[in-house]
Every structure is written in structure tokens, then in C-alpha cells.
C-alpha positions in Angstrom: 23.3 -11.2 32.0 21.6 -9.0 29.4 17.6 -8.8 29.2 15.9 -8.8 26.2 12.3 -8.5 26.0 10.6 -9.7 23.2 6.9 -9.0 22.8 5.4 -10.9 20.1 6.1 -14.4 18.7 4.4 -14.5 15.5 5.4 -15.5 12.4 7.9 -12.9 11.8 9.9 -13.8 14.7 11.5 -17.1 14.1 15.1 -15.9 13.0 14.9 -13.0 15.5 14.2 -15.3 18.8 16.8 -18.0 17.1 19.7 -15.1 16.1 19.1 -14.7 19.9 19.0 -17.8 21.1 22.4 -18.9 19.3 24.4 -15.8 20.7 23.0 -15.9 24.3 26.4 -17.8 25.8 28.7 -15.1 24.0 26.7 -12.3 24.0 25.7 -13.2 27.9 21.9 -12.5 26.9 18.9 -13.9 29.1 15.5 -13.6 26.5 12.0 -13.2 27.5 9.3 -13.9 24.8 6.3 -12.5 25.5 3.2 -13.5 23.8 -0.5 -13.6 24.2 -0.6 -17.1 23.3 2.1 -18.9 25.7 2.2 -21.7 23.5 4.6 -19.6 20.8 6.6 -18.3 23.1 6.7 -21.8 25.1 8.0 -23.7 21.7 11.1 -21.4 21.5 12.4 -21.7 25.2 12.3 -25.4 25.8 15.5 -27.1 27.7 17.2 -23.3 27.2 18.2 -21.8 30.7 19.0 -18.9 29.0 15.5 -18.3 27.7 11.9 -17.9 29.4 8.3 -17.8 28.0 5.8 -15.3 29.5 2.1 -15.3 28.5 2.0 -11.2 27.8 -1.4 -8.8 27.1 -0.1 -5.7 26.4 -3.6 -4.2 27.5 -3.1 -5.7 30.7 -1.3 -2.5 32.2 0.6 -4.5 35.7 2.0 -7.0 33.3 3.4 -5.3 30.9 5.1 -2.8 32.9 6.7 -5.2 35.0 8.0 -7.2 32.1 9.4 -3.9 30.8 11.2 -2.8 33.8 13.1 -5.9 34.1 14.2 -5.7 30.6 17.3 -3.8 29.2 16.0 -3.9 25.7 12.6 -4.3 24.6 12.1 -5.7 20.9 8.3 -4.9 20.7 7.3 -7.2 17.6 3.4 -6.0 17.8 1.1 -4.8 15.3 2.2 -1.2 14.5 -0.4 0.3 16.6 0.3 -1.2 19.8 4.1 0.2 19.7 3.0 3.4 21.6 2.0 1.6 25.0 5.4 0.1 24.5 7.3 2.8 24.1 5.8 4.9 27.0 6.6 2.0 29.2 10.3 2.2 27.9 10.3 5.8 28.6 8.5 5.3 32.3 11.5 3.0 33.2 14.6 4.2 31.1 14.3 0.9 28.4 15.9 1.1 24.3 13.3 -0.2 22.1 13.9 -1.2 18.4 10.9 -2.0 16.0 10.4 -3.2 12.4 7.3 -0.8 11.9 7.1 2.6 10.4 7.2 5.4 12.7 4.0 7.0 14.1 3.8 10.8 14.7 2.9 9.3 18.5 6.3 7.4 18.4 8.1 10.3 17.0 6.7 13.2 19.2 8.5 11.0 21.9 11.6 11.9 20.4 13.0 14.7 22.5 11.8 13.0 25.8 14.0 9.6 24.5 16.8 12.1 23.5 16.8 13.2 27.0 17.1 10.3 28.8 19.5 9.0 26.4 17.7 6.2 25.0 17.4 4.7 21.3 14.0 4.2 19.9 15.2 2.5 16.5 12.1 1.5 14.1 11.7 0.6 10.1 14.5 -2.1 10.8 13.0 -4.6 9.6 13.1 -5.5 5.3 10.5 -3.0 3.9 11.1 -0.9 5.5 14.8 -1.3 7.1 16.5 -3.6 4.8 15.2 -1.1 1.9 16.5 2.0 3.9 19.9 0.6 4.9 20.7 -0.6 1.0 19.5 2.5 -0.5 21.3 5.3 1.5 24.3 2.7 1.6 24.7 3.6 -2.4 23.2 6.8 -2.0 25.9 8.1 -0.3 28.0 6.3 -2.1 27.5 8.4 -5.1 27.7 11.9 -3.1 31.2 11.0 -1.9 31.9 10.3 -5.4 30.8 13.8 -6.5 27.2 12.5 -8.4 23.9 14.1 -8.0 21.2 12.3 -7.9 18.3 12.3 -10.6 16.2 9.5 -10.4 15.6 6.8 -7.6 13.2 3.8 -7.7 13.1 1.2 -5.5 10.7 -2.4 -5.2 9.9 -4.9 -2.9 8.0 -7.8 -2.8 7.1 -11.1 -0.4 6.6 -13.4 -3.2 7.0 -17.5 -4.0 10.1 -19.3 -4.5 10.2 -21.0 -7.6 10.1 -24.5 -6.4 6.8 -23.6 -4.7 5.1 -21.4 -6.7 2.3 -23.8 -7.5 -0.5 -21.5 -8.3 -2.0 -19.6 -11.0 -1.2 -16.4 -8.5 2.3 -16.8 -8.1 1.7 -15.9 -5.1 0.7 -17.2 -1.3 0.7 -15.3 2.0 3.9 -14.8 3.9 2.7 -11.5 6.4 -0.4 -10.0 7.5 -3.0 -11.0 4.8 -4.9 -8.1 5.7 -2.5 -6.0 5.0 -2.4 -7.7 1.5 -6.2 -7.2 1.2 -5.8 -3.6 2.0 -3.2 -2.7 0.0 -3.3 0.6 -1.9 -6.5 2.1 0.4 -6.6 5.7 1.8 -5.5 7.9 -1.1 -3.8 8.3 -4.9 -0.5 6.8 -4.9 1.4 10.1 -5.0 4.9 9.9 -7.2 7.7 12.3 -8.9 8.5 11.0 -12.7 10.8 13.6 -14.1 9.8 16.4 -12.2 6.1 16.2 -12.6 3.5 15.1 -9.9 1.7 12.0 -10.4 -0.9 10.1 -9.0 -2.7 6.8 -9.6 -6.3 6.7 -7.5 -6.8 3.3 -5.9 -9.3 2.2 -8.4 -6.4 2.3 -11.3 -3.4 1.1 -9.3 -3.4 -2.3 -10.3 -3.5 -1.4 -13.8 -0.3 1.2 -13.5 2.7 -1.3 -13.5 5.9 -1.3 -14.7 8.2 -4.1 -15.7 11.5 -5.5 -14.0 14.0 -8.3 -14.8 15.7 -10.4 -12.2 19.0 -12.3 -13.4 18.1 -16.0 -12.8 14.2 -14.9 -11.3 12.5 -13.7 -14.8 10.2 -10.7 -14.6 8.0 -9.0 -12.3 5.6 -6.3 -11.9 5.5 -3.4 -9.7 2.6 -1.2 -8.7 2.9 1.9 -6.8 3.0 2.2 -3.2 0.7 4.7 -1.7 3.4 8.1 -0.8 6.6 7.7 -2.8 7.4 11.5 -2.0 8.0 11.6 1.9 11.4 9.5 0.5 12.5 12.4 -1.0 13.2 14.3 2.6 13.7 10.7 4.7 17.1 10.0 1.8 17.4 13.9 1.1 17.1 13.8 -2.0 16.7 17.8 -2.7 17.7 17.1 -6.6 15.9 13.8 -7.6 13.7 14.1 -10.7 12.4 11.4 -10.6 10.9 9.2 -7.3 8.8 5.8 -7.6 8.5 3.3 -4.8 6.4 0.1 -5.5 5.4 -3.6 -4.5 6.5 -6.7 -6.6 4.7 -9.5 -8.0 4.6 -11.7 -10.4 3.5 -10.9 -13.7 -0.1 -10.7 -14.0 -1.3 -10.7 -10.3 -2.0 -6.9 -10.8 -4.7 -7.5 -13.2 -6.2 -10.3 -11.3 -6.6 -8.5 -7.9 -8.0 -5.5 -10.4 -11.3 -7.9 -10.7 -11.5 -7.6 -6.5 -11.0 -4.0 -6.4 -13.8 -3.6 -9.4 -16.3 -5.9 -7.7 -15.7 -3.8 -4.6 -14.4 -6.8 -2.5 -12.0 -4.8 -1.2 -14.2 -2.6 0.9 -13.4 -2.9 4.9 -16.0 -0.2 5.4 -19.0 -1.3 6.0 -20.4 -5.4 7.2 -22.3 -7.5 5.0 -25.6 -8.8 7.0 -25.9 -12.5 7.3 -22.8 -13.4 6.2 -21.9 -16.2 8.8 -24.5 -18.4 6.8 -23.4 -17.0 3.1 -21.5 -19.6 0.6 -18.6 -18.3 -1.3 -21.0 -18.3 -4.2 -23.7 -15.9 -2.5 -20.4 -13.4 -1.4 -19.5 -13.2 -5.0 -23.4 -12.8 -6.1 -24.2 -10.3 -3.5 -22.2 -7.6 -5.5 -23.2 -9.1 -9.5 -27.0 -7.5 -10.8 -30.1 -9.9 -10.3 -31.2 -12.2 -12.9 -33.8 -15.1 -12.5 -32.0 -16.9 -15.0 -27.9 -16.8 -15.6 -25.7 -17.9 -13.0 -23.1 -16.2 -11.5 -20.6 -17.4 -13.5 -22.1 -15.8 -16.3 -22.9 -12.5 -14.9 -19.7 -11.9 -14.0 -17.9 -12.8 -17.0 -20.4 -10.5 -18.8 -19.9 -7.3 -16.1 -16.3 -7.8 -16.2 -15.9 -8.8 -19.8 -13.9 -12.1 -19.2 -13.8 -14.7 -21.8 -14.2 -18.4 -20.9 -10.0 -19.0 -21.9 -8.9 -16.5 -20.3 -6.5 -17.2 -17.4 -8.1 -14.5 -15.6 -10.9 -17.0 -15.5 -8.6 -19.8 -14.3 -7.6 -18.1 -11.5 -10.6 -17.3 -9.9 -11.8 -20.7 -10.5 -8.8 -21.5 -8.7 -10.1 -19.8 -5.4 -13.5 -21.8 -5.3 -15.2 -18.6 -5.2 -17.8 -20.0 -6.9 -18.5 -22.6 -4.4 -21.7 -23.5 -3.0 -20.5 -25.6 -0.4 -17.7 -23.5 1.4 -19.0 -21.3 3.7 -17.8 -17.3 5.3 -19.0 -18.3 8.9 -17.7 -14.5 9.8 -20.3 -12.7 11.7 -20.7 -9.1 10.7 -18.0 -9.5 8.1 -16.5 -6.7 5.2 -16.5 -7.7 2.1 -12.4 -7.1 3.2 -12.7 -9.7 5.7 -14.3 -12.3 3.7 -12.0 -12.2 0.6 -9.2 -12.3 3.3 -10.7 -15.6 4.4 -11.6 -16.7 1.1 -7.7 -16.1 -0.2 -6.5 -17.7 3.3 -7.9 -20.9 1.8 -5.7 -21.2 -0.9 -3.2 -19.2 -0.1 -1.6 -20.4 3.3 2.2 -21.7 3.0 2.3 -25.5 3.7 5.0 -26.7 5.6 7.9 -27.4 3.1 6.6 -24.3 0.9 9.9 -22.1 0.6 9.4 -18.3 -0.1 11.4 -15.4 -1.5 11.7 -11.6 -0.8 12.8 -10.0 -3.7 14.3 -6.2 -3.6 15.1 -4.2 -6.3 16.9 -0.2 -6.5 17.4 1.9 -9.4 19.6 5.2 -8.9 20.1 7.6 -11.8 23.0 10.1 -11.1 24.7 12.9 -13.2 28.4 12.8 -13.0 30.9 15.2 -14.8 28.0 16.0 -16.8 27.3 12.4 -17.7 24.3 10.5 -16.6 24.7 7.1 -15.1 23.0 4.2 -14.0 23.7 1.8 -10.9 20.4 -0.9 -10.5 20.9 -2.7 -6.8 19.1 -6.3 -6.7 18.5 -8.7 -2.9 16.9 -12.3 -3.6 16.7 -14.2 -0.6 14.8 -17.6 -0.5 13.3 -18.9 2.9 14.1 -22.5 4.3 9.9 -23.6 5.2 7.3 -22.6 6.4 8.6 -21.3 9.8 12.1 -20.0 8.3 10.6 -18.0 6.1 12.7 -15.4 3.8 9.9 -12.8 4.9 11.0 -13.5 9.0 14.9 -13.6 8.1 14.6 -10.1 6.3 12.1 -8.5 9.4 13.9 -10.3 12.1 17.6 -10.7 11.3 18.0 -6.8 11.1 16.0 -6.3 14.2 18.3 -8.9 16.2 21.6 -7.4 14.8 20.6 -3.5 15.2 19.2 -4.6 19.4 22.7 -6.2 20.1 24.6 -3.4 18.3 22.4 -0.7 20.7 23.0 -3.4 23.6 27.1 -3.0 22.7 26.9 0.6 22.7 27.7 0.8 18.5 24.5 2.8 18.1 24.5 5.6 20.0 21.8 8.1 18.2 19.4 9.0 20.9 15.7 9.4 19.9 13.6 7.9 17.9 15.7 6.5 15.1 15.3 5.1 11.9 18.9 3.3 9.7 19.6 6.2 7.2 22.9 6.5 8.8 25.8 5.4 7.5 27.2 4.1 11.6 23.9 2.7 11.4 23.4 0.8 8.2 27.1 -0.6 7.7 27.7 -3.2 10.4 24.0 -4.2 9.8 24.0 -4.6 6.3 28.0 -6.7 6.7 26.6 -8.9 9.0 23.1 -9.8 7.3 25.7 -10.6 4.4 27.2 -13.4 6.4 23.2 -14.6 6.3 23.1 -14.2 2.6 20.9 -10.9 2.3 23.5 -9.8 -0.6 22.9 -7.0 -2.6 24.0 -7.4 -6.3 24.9 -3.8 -8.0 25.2 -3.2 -11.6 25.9 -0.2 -13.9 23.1 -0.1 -16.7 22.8 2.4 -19.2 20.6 5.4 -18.2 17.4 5.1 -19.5 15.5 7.2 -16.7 11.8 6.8 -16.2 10.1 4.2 -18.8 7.9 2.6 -17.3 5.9 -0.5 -19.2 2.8 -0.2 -18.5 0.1 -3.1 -19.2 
């Protein structure tokens, strides 16, 4: 039998442990789920002989090791900061590791000692990124062997609704870290190449920078810029691009909603707010709006922000009972951050049936024979509930193929790896077609950069 390790059962790992599960006879695989919370694992490996739960604290040191050594493969399916223990454990005892998350300068000054020992330390294999590397560089190089150059490349994702259950005024609901969501955008200018020129768009004008995109059969969505489009330029090598714009999807007007949070400076994860276990909803929001002995808060932030009573702007914060009296933060010691998280968990936590939908969308602009040319490259893929989620068959899926493919010996690239490679990115990309993670391509007219902004 095989080992596989898996650290981590949260909700991105229900299509992972299942891939696993269902190819354990013919794939002769034996899987350990390791979680802090033994119940997750324990609801996976029930009745399977060929599966094991393990209450796992990474911090506890005699554990974690042990678990590791017994392991062939270790899936480590942590928050991005706990990799590093991980991976020094898989070095210690000789283990491959794959990962969904980006690579650290920690993880990657462990490169040459994983070369050495002839291990594979393969991360961003997960949708966003993975999924997003893998289809890009898959028509990227597709155009170089045709003879093109590239001039312009843009690429968008988003965790998003499925129509048949987007029932808010958002469009939208939480299917990965919320904080991460709450946090989007900090530490630095969103930092972009439009036709040559350096741009950047400070935090406190992202929201307000997006451009449009149309989905055959979705409608239209909205990007904003993610925060360093230009690293992409080196990670693809793209030495000729003009133009370089990565950013995140959402429905039409989201952007300028959450621009009303990043005004009122609910945002913040930098400092705590005192008391505010016993504040209301209504004191959070009226902690940040001027005194008056006389209008309420309704009105005072209408008036600083300049919203009219019909506006759906209006609507949708309504929709969040921020102005509530009776619901309470309970958070000791909170961020303002923290408390919008918690606030946004309320109405924005998947039910059970709620199906959602990870939409992915490419543009590549390429001169050929002195002709420019367009190819845009569009993924929908619509989760089952509320445990199948799209957002944990586009993380996990790729994850589960790429570990069995190391397991096989098909990927053999030492180090500390991420899927730009074409011996890489093929077989994973076929097989997550058989799941129905299906690129669409299309040849537009080249219109290069033209952004709509709103």
C-alpha cells in the first residue's frame, strides 16, 4: 500500500479525500486524514479499511513528525503559513509534498535541499492559483510553437454563486476563508502593465477600478485588480507582453458596495476596538460615523457617504442587519476586520443545498505574421451543495491528480515546483476534463486593453 498523508480536512478538502477514497483499490493507496478536530477527519473514514482518521496539531512536534515519516506523500492542506513545519518534516524524513498555496520564500529557499534528495515539493495546484497556471501556460505555449508573440495577457477568477442560488442583493456568499475575503486588496497598490506603462491602483480606489467581462450563458461580471499582476510576467515568461492585468470576479456591482466598508474603515485588521464583545451591530457601524445628539445612524451615514434612500446600495446594507440593535459582536478585542467578517458570516454562509460556481476567465493578445490576434479562454464550473462545493473540486481535484501523478513517478521535477510545465499541466488539466473543469477558447477580435471602468 501507498501512504498518503493528508493534513487538513476543512472545507476545501471534500473532492480531494473522496478522489482518494474512490481510487484506493486500484491505485493500492492507504489515506490518513489528519485534522485538529477528529470529528472531520472521522466523517470521511467510516466502514473504509483503506482509510484512517488521526486527530493532528501540527504544533505538537512528536505527532506530526511521526505521522510524516510513515507517510509516502504528504498533502498538507493548512493555512499557507503552516506549510513550512510541513515541509521541513518532509525534508527530515525524505517525504514529496504537494500544496494548493502560493510559494513562500521559506518554501522556496528549500529548493536546492529538495533537489538533492530528489523530492517534489509541488505548490499553487490548487484553482487560483494552479488551475489558472496550468490553463494559461497550456495556450501560452500554444501560441509560441505556433510562431506568435505575445502582447497582452489578462486573466480572472472568482468564487462566486450559482445562479439557482444567488439569493442576495450581493451575488455573492462565502465559499473560502472569509478572512481572506475581508482582507482582500491590503498591503500595497495593485501594481499592473497596460500597454507598456506601469500602473497602480492604491487600496483605497481598487474597488472602484473595474473592468467588464461577459460569460456566454453567465451574463456579466466585474473584475478588480489583484494586488501584483507583474511577478506573472517572469513566473509565464512573458519577456514581450505589453500589456499584464490579473484580477478577481464578481458580480456586477459588489465592487462598489464593499467600496462603502473600505471608506468607513471597516476593513482595518490593525488595531482592536475596546468593548466590543458587548457592542450591537448598530454601535460597530456608529463607532466610525461623527456624533450627533440628534440623527440616527441611518442618517449620518447616508449623509457622509452620500447614499440616497432608493439606492440599492442602500438595500444592501440593510440586507446585512448592520443596523441592528439587537444582534450582537460578542468578539473580545475585535478589528473592525474581524467584526465585519462576523457580521458578513451572518448572511453570507452557504446553506446546505446552496450550489456555487468558480468562474475563470483568460485573455491572450498575440502578434502573428504581423497580425494581431485574439484567443479569450473561459472555465465555469458549478458545485453540487454545500460540502461539494465548485470552490473544493477546483482546490482539491488538481491537488489529488498532481499527488498520484508524483506517486506514479509522471512528475519527476525535483524541488520546489509549481505547474508551468507543459509534462506538468497536460495530464492534469485531461483528467480534470473528465470532472468537467473545461476550458472554452475563442478567437475574438483584438481589441487590447479597454477596460470599462465604473
Amino acid at each position: 500500500m501507498r501512504k498518503i498523508l493528508i493534513i487538513g480536512a476543512g472545507k476545501s478538502a471534500s473532492y480531494l479525500i473522496k478522489y482518494f477514497l474512490d481510487k484506493s483499490i486500484s491505485e493500492r493507496l492507504h489515506i490518513t486524514i489528519g485534522d485538529l478536530d477528529l470529528s472531520n477527519a472521522e466523517k470521511w473514514t467510516k466502514n473504509n479499511p483503506d482509510a484512517h482518521a488521526l486527530k493532528l496539531d501540527i504544533f505538537e512536534k512528536g505527532s506530526r513528525k511521526k505521522a510524516i515519516e510513515r507517510a509516502d506523500i504528504v498533502v498538507s492542506m493548512l493555512p499557507a503559513r503552516f506549510h513550512i513545519e510541513v515541509a521541513r518534516d518532509c525534508l527530515l524524513f525524505g517525504k514529496h509534498m504537494v500544496t494548493a498555496s502560493y510559494v513562500s520564500k521559506e518554501m522556496q529557499a528549500l529548493n536546492e535541499e529538495a533537489k538533492s534528495k530528489n523530492l517534489v515539493f509541488l505548490n499553487e495546484i490548487g484553482v487560483d492559483p494552479g488551475i489558472d497556471h496550468m490553463s494559461a501556460m497550456q495556450v501560452i505555449d500554444r501560441i509560441r510553437q505556433s510562431g506568435g508573440k505575445l502582447v497582452l495577457f489578462e486573466s480572472f477568477t472568482g468564487g462566486l454563486m450559482a445562479p439557482e442560488s444567488d439569493t442576495n442583493l450581493w451575488n455573492y456568499k462565502f465559499t473560502w476563508n472569509p478572512r481572506n475575503v475581508v482582507l482582500a486588496g491590503q498591503g500595497g497598490a495593485a501594481k499592473f502593465l497596460q500597454e507598456g506603462k506601469f500602473k497602480y491602483i492604491p487600496y483605497n480606489r481598487l474597488f472602484r477600478r473595474t473592468e467588464f467581462l461577459e460569460v456566454e450563458g453567465y451574463g456579466r461580471f466585474e473584475a478588480y485588480a489583484n494586488r501584483d499582476s507583474l511577478k506573472y510576467k517572469e513566473v509565464y515568461g512573458l519577456k514581450t507582453v505589453k500589456t499584464l492585468y490579473r484580477g478577481t470576479i464578481r458580480r456586477v456591482g459588489f465592487s462598489r458596495a464593499w467600496q462603502i466598508f473600505v471608506i468607513l474603515g471597516l476593513t482595518d485588521d490593525s488595531y482592536t476596538i475596546a468593548d466590543s464583545e458587548n457592542m450591537t451591530y448598530r454601535d460597530f457601524i456608529n463607532s466610525f460615523l461623527p456624533y450627533s445628539p440628534t440623527d440616527s445612524v441611518e442618517l449620518k451615514l447616508r449623509y457622509k457617504l452620500k447614499i440616497d434612500q432608493d439606492d440599492i446600495l442602500w438595500e444592501k446594507l440593510e440586507e446585512l442587519h448592520i443596523f441592528s440593535a439587537d444582534k450582537r459582536v460578542t468578539l473580545k478585542n475585535a478589528s473592525p476586520a474581524q467584526i465585519l467578517q462576523k457580521i458578513l458570516l451572518d448572511s453570507w454562509s452557504l446553506e446546505p443545498e446552496d450550489k456555487d460556481m468558480i468562474v475563470m476567465y483568460h485573455k491572450f493578445g498575440y502578434e502573428l505574421d504581423g497580425v494581431k490576434h485574439q484567443i479569450d479562454s473561459t472555465m465555469v464550473c458549478t458545485g453540487e451543495d454545500q460540502t461539494f462545493t465548485a470552490m473544493a473540486k477546483t482546490v482539491g481535484l488538481p491537488v489529488g491528480i498532481a499527488t498520484l501523478a508524483i506517486l506514479n513517478n509522471k512528475i519527476k521535477r525535483y524541488g520546489v515546483q509549481i505547474p508551468t510545465n507543459k509534462d506538468i499541466y497536460e495530464p492534469i488539466l485531461s483528467e480534470l476534463e473528465d470532472f468537467g473543469v473545461i476550458f472554452k477558447d475563442k478567437k475574438v477580435k483584438y481589441l487590447g486593453y479597454n477596460p470599462l471602468n465604473v
